[in-house]
C-alpha positions in Angstrom: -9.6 -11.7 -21.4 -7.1 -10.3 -18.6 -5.2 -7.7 -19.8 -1.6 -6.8 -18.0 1.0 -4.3 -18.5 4.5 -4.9 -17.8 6.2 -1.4 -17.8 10.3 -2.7 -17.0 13.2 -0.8 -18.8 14.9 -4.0 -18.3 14.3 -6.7 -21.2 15.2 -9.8 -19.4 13.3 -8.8 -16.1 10.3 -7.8 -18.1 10.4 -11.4 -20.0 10.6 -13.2 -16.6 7.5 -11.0 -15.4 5.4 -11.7 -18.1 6.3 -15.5 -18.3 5.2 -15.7 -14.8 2.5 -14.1 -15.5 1.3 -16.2 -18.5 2.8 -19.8 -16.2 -0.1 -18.0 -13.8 -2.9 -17.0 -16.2 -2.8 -18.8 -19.3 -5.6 -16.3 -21.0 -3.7 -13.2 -20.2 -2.5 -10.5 -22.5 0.3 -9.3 -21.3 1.8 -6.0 -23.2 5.5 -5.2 -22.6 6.2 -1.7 -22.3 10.3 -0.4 -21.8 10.1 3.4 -21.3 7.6 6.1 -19.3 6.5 7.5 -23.3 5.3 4.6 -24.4 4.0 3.2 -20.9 1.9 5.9 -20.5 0.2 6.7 -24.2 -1.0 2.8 -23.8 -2.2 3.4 -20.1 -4.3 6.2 -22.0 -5.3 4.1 -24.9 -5.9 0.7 -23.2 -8.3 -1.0 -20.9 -5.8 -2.8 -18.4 -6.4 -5.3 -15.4 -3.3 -4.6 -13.6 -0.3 -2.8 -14.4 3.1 -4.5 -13.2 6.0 -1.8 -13.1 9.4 -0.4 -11.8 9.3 2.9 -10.4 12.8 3.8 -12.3 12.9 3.6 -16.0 16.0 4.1 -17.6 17.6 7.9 -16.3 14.1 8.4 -15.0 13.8 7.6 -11.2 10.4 8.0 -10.6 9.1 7.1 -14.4 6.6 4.9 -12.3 4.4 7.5 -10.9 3.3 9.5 -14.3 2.6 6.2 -14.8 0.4 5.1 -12.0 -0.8 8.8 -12.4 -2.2 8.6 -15.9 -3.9 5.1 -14.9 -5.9 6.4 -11.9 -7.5 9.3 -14.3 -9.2 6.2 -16.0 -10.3 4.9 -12.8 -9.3 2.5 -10.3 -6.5 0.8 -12.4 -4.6 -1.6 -9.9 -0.5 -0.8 -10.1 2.0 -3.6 -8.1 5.2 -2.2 -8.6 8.3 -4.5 -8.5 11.4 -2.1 -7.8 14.8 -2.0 -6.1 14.3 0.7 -4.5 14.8 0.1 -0.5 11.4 0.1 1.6 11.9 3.0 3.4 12.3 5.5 0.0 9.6 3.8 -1.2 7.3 4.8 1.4 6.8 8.1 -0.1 6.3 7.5 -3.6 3.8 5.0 -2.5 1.5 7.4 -0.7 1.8 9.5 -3.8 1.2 6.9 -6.3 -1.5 5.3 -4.8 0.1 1.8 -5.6 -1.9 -1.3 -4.6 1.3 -3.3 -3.2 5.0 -3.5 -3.3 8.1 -6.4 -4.2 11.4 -5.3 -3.8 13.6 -6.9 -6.3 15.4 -9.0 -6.3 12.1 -11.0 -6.1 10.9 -14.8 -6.7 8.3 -16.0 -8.8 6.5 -17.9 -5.9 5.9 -14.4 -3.9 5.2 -12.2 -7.5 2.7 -15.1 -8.6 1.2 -14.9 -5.4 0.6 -11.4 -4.8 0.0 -11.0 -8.3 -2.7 -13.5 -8.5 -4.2 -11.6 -5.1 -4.5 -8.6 -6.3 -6.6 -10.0 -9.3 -9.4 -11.9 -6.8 -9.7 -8.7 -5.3 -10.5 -6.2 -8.4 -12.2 -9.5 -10.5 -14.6 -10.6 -8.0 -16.7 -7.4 -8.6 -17.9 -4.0 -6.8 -18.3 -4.5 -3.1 -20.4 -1.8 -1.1 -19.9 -1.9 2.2 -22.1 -0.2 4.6 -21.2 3.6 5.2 -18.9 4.0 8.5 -19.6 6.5 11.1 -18.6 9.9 10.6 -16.1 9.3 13.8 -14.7 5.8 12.4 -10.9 6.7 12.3 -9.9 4.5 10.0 -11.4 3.9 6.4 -10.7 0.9 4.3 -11.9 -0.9 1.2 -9.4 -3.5 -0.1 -11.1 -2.2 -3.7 -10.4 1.4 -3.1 -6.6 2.0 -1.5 -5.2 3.7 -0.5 -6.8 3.0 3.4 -6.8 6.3 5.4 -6.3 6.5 9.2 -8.2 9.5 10.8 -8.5 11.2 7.1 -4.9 10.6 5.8 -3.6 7.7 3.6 -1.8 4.7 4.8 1.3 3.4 3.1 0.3 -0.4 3.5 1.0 -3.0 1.1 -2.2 -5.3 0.5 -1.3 -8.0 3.2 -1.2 -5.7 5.7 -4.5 -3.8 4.6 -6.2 -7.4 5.3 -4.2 -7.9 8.4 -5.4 -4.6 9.7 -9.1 -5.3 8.5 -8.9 -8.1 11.2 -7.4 -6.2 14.3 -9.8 -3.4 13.6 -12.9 -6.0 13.0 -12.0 -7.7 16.5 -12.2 -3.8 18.8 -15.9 -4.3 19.7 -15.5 -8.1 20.6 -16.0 -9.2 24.5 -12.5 -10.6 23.3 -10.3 -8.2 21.3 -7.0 -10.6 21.1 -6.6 -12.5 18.2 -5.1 -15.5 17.4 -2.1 -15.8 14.7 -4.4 -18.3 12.9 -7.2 -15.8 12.0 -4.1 -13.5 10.0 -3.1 -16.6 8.5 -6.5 -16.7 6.8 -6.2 -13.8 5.0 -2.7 -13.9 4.2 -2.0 -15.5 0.9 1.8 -16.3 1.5 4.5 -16.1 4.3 1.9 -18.0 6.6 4.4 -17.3 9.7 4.4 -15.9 13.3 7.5 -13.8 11.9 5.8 -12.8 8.8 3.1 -11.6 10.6 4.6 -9.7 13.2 6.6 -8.0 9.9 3.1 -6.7 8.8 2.1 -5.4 12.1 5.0 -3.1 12.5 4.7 -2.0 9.4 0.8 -1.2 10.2 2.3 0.6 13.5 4.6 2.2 11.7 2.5 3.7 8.5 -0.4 5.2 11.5 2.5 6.5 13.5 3.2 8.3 10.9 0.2 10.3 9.9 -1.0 9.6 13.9 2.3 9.9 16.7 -0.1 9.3 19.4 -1.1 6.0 18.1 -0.9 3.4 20.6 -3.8 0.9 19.9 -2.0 -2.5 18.8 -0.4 -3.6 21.7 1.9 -6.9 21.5 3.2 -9.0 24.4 5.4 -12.0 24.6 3.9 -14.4 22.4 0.9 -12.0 21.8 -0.1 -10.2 19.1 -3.6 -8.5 20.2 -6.0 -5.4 20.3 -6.5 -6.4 25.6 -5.0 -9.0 27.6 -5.6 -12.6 26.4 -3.5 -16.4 27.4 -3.7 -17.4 23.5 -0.9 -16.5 20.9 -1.9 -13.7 18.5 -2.4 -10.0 18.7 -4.5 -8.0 20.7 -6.3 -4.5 19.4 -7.2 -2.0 21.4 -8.5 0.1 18.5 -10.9 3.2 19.1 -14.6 2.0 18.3 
């Protein structure tokens, strides 16, 4: 059986979670938790799927992470945290927390479901070992083991984005390093736009610009998104190999 934790001080928002979550997976067990006390003495106790929570409980703005906190000492316990907090505060509780991915409220079932129901294909399809990367590979990710890390440091990437990034970097040894919108509209499980897209890639730019300045290896042109020059509409990477 699935379990999921709902940790959301707010009764009526936890009750739409968790019938989402049940309209999505009929055999879940969903436990309902209101405050960071009881949240995390059944993080301790209990073997949990995926926790679902709000950063800010009650008087407590950042409840969330002693959450997310007390879940990674019993391994790699996936956390999507549904919060109001703005994108940009966020950021650094994110690379503190460790948090798979990230729905600003106000949010609708269709996008919760869907990331919801992502994040469990990833961490229920079982252990993946991928071959070891070169000591000089700058950029280290397993969509089993966030956070990614650019050059040693973590990324604060959401898990479309980590996929979306898997492809650019994936592309930097081919003869042809652009890539067509169409290839990130295969791994992107929602939002199947240009726009959408183009939304993740900033935020990539923006997350390696942070731990990296210098970085300048996603280059995008008018009606091209791509790693070296290409005709076709997509991206073109011009990652380090």
């Amino acid at each position: 059986m699935t379990r999921i934790a709902v940790v959301e001080d707010d009764k009526p928002t936890s009750t739409q979670l968790r019938q989402w979550i049940e309209r999505a997976r009929p055999d879940a067990r969903v436990d309902q938790w209101y405050d960071r006390e009881a949240a995390v003495a059944a993080v301790a106790r209990e073997r949990y799927d995926l926790i679902v929570l709000d950063i800010e409980l009650g008087a407590e703005r950042n409840a969330g992470v002693a959450i997310i906190m007390e879940a990674g000492r019993k391994g790699s316990v996936p956390v999507l945290v549904v919060s109001g907090m703005p994108s940009d505060i966020y950021r650094g509780v994110m690379k503190a927390a460790d948090a798979w991915d990230y729905l600003q409220k106000p949010v609708g079932e269709h996008d919760f479901v869907e990331t919801f129901l992502d994040i469990l294909r990833e961490t229920q399809k079982g252990p993946v070992t991928p071959p070891p990367a070169a000591t000089t590979d700058p950029l280290q990710l397993d969509l089993l083991k966030p956070p990614p890390k650019w050059k040693g440091k973590n990324l604060n990437l959401p898990l479309a984005a980590q996929r979306i990034l898997g492809v650019l970097y994936a592309r930097r040894l081919s003869p042809d390093p652009s890539v067509p919108f169409s290839d990130f509209f295969e791994v992107v499980k929602s939002g199947r736009t240009k726009e959408n897209v183009r939304k993740q890639i900033s935020t990539i730019k923006t997350a390696i610009k942070e731990v990296d300045p210098g970085f300048d290896c996603i280059v995008a042109e008018p009606c091209l998104l791509y790693t070296s020059p290409s005709p076709r509409d997509g991206l073109l990477s011009r990652m380090p190999s």
